[in-house]
PADREN-27435 format. One record per residue (C-alpha): x, y, z; residue number from 1. Coordinates in nm, 3 decimals, m for minus. Example, Ala and Ser with C-alpha at 12.3 -4.5 7.8 and 13.67 -1.06 7.14 Angstrom:
residues 2
[[1.230, m0.450, 0.780], 1]
[[1.367, m0.106, 0.714], 2]
This chain:
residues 244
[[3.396, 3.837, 7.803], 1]
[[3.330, 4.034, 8.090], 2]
[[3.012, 4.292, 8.063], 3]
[[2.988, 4.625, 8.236], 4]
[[2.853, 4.541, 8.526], 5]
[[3.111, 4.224, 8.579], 6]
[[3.386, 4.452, 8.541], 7]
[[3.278, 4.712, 8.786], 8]
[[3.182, 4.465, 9.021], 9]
[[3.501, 4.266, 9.036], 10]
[[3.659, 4.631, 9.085], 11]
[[3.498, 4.743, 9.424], 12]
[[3.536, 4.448, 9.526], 13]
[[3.892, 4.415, 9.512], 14]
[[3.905, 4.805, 9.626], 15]
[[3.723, 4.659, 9.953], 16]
[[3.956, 4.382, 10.031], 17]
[[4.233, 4.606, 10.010], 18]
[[4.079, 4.897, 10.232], 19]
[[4.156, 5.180, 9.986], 20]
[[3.965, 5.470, 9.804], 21]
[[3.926, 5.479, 9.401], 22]
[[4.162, 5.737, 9.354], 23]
[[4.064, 6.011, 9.064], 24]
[[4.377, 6.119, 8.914], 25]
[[4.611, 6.413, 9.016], 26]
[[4.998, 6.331, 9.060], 27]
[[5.298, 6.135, 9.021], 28]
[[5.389, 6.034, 9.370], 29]
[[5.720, 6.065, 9.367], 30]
[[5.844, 6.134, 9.015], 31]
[[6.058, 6.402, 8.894], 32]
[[6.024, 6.670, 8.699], 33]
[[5.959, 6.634, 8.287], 34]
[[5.970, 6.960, 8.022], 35]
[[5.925, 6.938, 7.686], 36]
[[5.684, 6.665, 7.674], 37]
[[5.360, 6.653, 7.417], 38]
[[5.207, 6.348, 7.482], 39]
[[4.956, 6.483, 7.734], 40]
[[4.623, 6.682, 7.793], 41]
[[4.482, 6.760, 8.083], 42]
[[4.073, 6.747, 8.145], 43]
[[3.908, 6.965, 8.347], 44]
[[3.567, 6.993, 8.528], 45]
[[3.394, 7.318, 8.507], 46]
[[3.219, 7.240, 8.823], 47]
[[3.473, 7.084, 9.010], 48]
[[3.861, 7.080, 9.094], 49]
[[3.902, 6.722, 9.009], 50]
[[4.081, 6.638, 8.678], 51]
[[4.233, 6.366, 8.494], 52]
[[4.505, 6.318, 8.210], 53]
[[4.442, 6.205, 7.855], 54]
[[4.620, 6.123, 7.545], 55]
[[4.575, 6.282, 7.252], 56]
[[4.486, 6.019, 6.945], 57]
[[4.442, 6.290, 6.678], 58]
[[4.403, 6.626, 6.674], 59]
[[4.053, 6.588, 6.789], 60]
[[4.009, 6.271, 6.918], 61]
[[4.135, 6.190, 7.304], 62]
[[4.215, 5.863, 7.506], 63]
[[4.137, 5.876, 7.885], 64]
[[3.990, 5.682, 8.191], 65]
[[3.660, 5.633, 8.180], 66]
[[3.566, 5.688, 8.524], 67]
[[3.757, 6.047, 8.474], 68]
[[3.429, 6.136, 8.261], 69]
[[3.176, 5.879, 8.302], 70]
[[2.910, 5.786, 8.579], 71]
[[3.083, 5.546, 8.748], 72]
[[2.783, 5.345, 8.790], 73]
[[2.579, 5.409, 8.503], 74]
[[2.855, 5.468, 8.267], 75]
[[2.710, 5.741, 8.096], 76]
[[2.867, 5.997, 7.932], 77]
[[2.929, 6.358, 8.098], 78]
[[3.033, 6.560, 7.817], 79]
[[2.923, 6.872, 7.891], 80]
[[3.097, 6.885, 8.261], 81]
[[3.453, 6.928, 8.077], 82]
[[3.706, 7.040, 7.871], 83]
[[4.086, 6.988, 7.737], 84]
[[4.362, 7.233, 7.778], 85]
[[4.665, 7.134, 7.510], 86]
[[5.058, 7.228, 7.479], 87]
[[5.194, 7.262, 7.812], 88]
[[5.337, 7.050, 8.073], 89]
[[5.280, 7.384, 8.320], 90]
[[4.908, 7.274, 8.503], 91]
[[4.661, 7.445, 8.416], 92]
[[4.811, 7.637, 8.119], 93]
[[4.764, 7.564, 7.734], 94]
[[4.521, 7.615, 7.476], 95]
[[4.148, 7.529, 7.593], 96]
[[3.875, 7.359, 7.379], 97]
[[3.569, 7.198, 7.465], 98]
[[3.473, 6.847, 7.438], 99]
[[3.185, 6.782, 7.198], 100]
[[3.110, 6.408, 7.290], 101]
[[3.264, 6.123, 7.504], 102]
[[3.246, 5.742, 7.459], 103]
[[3.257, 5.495, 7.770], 104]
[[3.408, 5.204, 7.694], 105]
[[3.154, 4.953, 7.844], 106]
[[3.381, 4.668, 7.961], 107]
[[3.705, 4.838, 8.071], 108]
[[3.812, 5.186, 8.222], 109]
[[3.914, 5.372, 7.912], 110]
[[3.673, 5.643, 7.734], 111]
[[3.743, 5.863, 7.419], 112]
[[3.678, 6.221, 7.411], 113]
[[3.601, 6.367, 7.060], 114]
[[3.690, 6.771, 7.085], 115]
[[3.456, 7.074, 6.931], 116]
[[3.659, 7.119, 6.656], 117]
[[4.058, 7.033, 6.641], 118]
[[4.380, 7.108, 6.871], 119]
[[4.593, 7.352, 6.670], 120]
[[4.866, 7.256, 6.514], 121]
[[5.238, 7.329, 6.668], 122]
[[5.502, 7.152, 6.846], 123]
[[5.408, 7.154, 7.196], 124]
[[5.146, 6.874, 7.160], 125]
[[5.198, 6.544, 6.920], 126]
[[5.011, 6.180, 6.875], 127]
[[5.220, 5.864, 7.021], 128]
[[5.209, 5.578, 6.916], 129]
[[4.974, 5.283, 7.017], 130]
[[5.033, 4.907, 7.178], 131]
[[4.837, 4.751, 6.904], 132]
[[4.956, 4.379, 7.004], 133]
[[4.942, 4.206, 7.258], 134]
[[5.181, 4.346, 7.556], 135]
[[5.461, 4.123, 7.665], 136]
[[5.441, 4.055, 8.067], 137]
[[5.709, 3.833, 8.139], 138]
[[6.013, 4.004, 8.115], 139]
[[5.958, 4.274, 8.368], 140]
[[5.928, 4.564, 8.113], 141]
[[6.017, 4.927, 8.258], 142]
[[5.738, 5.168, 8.209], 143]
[[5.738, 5.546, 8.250], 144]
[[5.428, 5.727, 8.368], 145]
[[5.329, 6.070, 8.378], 146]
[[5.110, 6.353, 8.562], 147]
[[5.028, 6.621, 8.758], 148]
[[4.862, 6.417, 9.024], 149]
[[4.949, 6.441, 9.421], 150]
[[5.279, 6.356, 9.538], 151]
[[5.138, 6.216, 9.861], 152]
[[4.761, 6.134, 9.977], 153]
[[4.577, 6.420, 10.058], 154]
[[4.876, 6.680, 9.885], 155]
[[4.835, 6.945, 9.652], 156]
[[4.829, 6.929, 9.293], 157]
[[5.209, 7.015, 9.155], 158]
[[5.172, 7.269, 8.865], 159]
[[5.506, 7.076, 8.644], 160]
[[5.403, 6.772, 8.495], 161]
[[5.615, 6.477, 8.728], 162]
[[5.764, 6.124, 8.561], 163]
[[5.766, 5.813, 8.712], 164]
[[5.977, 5.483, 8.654], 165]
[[5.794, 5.176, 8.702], 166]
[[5.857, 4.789, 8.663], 167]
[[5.570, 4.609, 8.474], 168]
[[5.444, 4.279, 8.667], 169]
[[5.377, 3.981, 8.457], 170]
[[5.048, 3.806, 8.404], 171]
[[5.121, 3.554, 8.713], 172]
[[5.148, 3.866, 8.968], 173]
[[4.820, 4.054, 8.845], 174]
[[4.508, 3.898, 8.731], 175]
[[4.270, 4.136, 8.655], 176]
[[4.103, 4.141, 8.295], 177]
[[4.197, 4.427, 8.017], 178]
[[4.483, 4.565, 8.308], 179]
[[4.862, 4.567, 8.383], 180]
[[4.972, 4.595, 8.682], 181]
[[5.279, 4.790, 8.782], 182]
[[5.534, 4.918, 9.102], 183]
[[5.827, 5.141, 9.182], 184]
[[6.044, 5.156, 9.510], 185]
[[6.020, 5.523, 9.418], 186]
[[5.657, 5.609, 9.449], 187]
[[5.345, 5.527, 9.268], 188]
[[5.057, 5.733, 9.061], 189]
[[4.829, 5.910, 9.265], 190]
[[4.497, 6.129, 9.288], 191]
[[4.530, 6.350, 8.958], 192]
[[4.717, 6.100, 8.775], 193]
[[4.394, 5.880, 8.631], 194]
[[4.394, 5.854, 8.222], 195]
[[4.733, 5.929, 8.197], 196]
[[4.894, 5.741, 7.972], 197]
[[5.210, 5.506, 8.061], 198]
[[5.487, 5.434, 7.783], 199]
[[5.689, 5.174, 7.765], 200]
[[5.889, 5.054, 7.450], 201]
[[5.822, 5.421, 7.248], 202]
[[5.442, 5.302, 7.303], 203]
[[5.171, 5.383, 7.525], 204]
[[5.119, 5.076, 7.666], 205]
[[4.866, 5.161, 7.950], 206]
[[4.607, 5.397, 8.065], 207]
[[4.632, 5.522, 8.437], 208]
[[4.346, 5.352, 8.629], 209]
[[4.353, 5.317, 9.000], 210]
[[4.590, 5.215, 9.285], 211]
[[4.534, 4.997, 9.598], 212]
[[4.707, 5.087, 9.915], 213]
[[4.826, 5.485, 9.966], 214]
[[4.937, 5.684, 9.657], 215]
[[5.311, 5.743, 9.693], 216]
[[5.389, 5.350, 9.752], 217]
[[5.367, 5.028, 9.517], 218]
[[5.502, 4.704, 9.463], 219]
[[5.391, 4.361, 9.412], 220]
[[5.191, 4.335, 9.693], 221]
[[5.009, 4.668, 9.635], 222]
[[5.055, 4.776, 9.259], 223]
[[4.945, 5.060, 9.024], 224]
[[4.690, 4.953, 8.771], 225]
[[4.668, 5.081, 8.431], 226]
[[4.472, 4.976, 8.174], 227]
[[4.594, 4.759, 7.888], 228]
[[4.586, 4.941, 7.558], 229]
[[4.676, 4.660, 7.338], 230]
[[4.326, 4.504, 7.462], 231]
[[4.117, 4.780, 7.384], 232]
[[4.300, 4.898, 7.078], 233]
[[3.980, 4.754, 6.818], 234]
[[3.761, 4.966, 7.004], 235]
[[4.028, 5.266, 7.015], 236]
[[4.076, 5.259, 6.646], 237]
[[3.700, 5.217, 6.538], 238]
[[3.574, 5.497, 6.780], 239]
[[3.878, 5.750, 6.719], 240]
[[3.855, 5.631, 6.346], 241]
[[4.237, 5.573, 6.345], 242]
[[4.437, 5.429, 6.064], 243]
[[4.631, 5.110, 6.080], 244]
């Protein structure tokens, strides 16, 4: 198994090789536009203008990256730096509510937020359903992901929430523990875009983590990297207290 400290140092390093920045979510670089879509929150800081993406796992009870609200190097919790807004795909509308506590997932980049109290109900926000086995590499799977991240490095953030197609990489491409990697010859996630979740199958199947190389481009060479829910999903279920 690999501990906290073996994960996060097998990340920078492989962030070094490659000459490129650990990107904090903000855009689909890229994508098109989506409507109508309820499988999303966005986080917010209320010191800063740096966000992330999340998906919600009940109505109180949200799946995101952990470096999105965690020290990176500690991996403590920062609870009381953000909160959720709910039931739009138009950034930075919806419903606000404040996150009570976080847990930091201490092996891979996924944390759960549990809200102060619960996300109304209504039909502009719903729970998706899980990978809870293990995810299938080897037949080049297409994935969708999707965000209000950047559209290019160093853009704006885009106020409609952008979709992505991406090709999935099997195991023999990426080796990276508790992560898929994927690419598109149409653009790749990007700063904003972090704990987003990426479906594939009617599942989320991944959790937007970082990208190597400039948001905007990815392939084989250079992919996306998300992480794999399907390996975290024992700890997902006992921490959100999920059924199934």
């Amino acid at each position: 198994m690999y501990g906290k400290c073996n994960f996060l140092i097998l990340l920078l390093t492989v962030l070094e090789i490659v000459d490129c920045k650990y990107h904090e979510l903000s855009r689909i670089g890229g994508g098109g536009r989506i409507d109508n879509f309820k499988y999303i929150v966005a986080i917010l800081n209320h010191h800063t203008h740096k966000f992330c993406g999340g998906t919600p796992l009940s109505d109180n009870y949200i799946l995101t990256a952990r470096h999105c609200v965690c020290d990176i190097e500690t991996l403590e919790p920062q609870q009381n730096a953000f909160y959720v807004k709910y039931g739009s795909t138009h950034f930075p509308s919806g419903k606000h509510i404040n996150v009570a506590d976080i847990h930091c997932n201490q092996e891979a980049d996924v944390a759960i937020i549990k809200l102060q109290g619960s996300m109304e109900k209504s039909d502009d926000w719903g729970i998706p359903s899980l990978q809870t086995t293990p995810f299938d590499t080897s037949k080049n799977h297409s994935a969708m992901a999707v965000g209000w991240g950047t559209t290019k490095p160093g853009g704006t953030v885009t106020p409609d929430l952008k979709k992505l197609i991406f090709t999935i990489y099997s195991n023999e491409t990426c080796h990276m523990p508790f992560l898929l990697c994927l690419g598109s010859e149409h653009g790749s996630i990007c700063s904003g875009d972090s704990g987003s979740p990426i479906f594939s199958g009617g599942n989320v199947v991944g959790v937007n983590s970082f990208v190597m190389g400039r948001c905007g481009h990815s392939n084989e060479k250079h992919p996306d990297w998300v992480v794999d829910v399907s390996t975290v999903y024992p700890w997902i279920k006992s921490t959100a207290g999920l059924k199934g």
